[in-house]
N, C-alpha and C positions, 0 to 999 in steps of 0.2 A: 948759353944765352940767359942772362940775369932774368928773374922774374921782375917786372912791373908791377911795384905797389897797387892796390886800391887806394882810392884818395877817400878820406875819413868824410862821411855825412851824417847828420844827424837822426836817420832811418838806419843806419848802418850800427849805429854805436847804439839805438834804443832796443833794434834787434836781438844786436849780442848780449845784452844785458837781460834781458829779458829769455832770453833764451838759456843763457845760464842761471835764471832764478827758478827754471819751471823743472829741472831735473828736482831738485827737493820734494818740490808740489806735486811730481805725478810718484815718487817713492812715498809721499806722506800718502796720498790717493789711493796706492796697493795698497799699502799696511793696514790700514783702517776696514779699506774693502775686505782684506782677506778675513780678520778679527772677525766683522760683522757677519762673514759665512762661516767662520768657526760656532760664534756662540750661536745662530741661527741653526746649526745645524745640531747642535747639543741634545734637544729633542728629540729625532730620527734616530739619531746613536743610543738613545736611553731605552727607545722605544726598541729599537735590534737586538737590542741584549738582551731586555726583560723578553720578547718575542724566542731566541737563543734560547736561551734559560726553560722557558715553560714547554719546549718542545722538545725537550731532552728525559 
């Protein structure tokens, strides 16, 4: 049994298009987020080791 197209609309095609622009934007959204909990977290790490260190 053949499939039956969907017939093209104009909510149909602003969808798809849209919906394939926002994979980038939520990959750019991680990267950024994760950076910002790296360098955020630099201090706590600096602080463990110097803490490490003076308890040895």
């Amino acid at each position: 049994m053949p499939r039956q197209k969907r017939p093209l609309t104009t909510g149909g095609i602003i969808f798809n298009i849209l919906y394939t622009l926002a994979f980038p934007a939520i990959a750019t959204f991680a990267f950024l987020y994760t950076v910002l909990v790296w360098i955020l977290s630099i201090p706590s790490k600096i602080i463990a080791f110097v803490a490490s260190k003076i308890k040895k």
